[in-house]
C-alpha positions in Angstrom: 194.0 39.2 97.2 191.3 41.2 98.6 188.1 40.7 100.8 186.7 40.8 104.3 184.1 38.9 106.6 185.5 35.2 106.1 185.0 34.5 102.5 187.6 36.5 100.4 187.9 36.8 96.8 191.0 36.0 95.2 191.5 38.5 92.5 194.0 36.8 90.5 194.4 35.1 87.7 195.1 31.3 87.8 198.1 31.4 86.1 199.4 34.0 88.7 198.0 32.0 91.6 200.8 30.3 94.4 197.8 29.1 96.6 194.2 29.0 97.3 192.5 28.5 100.4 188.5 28.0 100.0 186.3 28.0 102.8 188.3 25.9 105.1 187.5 25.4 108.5 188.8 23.3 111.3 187.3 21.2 114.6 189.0 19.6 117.6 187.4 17.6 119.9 187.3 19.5 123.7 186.6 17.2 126.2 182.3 16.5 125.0 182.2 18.9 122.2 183.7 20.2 119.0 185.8 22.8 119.3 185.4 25.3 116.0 188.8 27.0 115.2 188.9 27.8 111.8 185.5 29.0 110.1 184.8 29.3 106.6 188.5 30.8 106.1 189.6 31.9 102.1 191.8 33.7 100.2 194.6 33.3 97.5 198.0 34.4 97.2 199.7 35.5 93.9 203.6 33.6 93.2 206.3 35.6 94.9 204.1 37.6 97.6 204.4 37.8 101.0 201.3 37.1 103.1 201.5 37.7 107.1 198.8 36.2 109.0 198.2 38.3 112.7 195.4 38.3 114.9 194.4 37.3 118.6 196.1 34.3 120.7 193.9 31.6 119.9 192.3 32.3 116.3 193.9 29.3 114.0 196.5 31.1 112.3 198.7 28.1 113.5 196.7 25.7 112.6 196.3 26.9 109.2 199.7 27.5 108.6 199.9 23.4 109.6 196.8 22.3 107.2 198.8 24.8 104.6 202.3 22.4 105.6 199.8 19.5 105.0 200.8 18.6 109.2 197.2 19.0 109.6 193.8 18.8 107.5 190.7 20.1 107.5 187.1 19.8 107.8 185.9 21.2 105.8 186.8 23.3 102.4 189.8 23.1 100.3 193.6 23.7 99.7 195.5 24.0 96.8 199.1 24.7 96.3 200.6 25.4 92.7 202.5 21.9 91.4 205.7 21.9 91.2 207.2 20.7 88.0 210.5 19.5 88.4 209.9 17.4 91.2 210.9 19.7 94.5 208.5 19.9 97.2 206.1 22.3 96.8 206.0 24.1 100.1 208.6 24.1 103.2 208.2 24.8 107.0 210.1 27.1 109.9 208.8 26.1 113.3 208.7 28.9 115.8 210.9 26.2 117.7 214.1 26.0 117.0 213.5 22.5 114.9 217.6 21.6 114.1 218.3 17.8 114.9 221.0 17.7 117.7 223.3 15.1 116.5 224.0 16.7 113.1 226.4 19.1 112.0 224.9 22.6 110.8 225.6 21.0 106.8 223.8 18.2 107.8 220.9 19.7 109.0 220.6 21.9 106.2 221.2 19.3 103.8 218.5 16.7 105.6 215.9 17.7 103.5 217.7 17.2 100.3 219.1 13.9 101.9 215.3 12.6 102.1 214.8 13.8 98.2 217.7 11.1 97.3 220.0 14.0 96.5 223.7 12.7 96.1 226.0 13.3 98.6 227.9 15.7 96.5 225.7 17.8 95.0 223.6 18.2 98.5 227.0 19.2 100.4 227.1 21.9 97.6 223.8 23.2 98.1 224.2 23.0 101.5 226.9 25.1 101.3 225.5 27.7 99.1 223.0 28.1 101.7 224.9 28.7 104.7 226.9 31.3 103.2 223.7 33.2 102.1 222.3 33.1 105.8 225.5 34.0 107.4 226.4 31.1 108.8 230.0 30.5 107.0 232.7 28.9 109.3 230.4 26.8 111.2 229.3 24.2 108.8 230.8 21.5 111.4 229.5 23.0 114.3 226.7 21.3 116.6 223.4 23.2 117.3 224.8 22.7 121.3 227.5 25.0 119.7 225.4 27.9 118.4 223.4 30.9 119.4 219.5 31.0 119.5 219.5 33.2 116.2 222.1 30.8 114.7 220.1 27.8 115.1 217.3 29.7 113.2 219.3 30.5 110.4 220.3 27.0 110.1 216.3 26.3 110.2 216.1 28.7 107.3 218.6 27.6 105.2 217.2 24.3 105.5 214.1 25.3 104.0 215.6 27.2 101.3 218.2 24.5 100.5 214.7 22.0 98.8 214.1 25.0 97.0 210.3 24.8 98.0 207.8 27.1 96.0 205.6 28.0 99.4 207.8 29.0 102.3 205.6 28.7 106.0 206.8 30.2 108.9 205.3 30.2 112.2 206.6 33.0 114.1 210.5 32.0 113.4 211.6 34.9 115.1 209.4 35.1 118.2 212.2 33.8 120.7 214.9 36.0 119.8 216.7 39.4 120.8 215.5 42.9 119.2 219.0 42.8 117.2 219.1 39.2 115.9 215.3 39.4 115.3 215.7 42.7 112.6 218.7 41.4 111.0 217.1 38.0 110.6 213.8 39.5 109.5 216.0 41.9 106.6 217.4 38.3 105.8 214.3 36.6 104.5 213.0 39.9 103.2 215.5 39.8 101.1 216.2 36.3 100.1 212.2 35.7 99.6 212.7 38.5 96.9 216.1 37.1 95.5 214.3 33.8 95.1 210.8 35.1 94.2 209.7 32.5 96.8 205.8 33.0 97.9 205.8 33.6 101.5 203.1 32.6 104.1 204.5 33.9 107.5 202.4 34.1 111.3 203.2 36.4 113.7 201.8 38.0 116.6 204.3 41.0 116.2 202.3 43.8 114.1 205.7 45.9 113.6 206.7 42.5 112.0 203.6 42.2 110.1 203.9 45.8 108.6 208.0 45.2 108.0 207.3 41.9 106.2 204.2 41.9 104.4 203.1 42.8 100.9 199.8 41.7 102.8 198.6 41.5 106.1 195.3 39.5 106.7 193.8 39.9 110.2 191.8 37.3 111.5 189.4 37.6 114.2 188.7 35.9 117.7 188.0 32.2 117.6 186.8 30.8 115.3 189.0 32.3 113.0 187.2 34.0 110.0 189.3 36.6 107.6 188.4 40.0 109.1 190.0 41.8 106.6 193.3 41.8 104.1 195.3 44.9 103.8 198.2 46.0 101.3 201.1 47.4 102.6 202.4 50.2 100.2 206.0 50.1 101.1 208.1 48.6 97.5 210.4 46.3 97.5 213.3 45.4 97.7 212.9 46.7 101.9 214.7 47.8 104.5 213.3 46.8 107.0 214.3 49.0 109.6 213.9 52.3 107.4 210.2 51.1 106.8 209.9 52.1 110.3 210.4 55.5 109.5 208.0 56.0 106.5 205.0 58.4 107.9 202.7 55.4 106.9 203.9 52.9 109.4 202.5 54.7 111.6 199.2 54.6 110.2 198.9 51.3 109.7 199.8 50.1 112.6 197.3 51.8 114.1 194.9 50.4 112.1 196.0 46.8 112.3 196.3 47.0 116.4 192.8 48.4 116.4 191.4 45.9 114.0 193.2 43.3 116.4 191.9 45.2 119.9 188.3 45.3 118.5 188.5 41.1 118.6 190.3 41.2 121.9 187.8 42.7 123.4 185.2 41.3 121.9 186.3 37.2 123.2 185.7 34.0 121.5 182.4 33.7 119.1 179.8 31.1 120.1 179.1 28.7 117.5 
């Protein structure tokens, strides 16, 4: 991935590519008037990478992590997503709200997604299973969401979406309601499940430290409408620890340079069309 000012190059090769987003851009209707929120936005991601998507409160980055979930689609341009070969669905989403359905056990809410594939009731109960353990979640397979912990639900969200086995895992700010504690140890979780799996990763956040932690990438969008201000690599290799990342010499840095990249659109305000 590289490129700045809206249109970005992909630099890979097809055969490498998870996704490519082409000059997509996005309108709602405001009242008398077209409302511009995404603007000529492109960029690909390689399989297995980890994209995180930061800029200003306003700029699109949820709404094209929903035209990426296929929950929206746009104007303009075009999306494509890497098919999936034996069947599973291509890409899975993590709300920032906690999405678990009230009136199912934890195993049933991780194993809905399978459920709606036709999955047998055996073999989903399995995976199910095999997912809970790997988020933590072990002993409460029978427990109600009423029954569990902010950071708990989220797991269960999580293993939900690893459980169909998606190749594109979205996540819109998963982690944004939680405590500093459950937050790091849930963020050192999908680090290192997304590199277990070799899933491809397309994660918003308005949390640079998060960005910087997460990322193999970070693109920074600018002010409405959202354009692609620029993509930068994050040198830290994986596998992460997420907290000792923190203490690397270049964190520093490149915080700095993402928070002024962000303050500079701030500042700036919405574009007019």
């Amino acid at each position: 991935m590289a490129g700045t000012g809206g249109t970005t190059s992909t630099g890979v090769t097809g055969s490498r590519l998870a996704l490519r987003v082409e000059s997509v851009s996005k309108r709602f209707r405001q009242g008398q008037r077209d409302l511009l929120t995404l603007d000529n936005v492109s960029f690909g991601l390689e399989v297995g990478r980890f994209l995180v998507i930061v800029g200003p409160s306003g700029c699109g980055k949820t709404t094209l992590l929903r035209i990426l979930a296929g929950l929206e689609r746009q104007d303009e341009g075009q999306i494509w997503i890497r098919p999936n070969a034996d069947g599973h669905p291509a890409a899975a989403m993590v709300f920032q709200e906690q999405s678990v359905f009230p009136w199912m056990t934890v195993r049933d809410n991780v194993a809905y997604g399978l459920a709606l594939r036709g999955v047998g009731r055996r073999e989903r109960s399995q995976v199910a299973e095999r997912w809970i353990r790997s988020v933590g979640l072990e002993g409460f397979e029978r427990a109600y969401p009423h029954q569990l912990s902010g950071g708990m639900k989220q797991r269960v969200s999580i293993a939900r979406a690893f459980a169909v086995d998606p190749d594109v895992l979205l996540m819109d700010e998963p982690f944004s309601a939680l405590d500093e504690q459950t937050r790091t140890i849930l963020q050192q979780e999908v680090s290192s499940l997304s590199e277990q799996q070799q899933k491809t990763v397309v994660f918003v956040t308005h949390s640079i430290d998060e960005a910087i932690t997460l990322g193999d990438e970070v693109l920074v969008m600018t002010h409405r409408p959202g354009r692609v201000k620029r993509l930068i690599s994050v040198p830290f290799p994986r596998p992460r620890d997420v907290v000792g990342v923190r203490a690397n010499p270049q964190y520093g840095e490149l915080y700095e340079e993402i928070w002024q990249l962000i303050a500079e659109e701030v500042q700036h305000g919405p574009r007019e069309e």
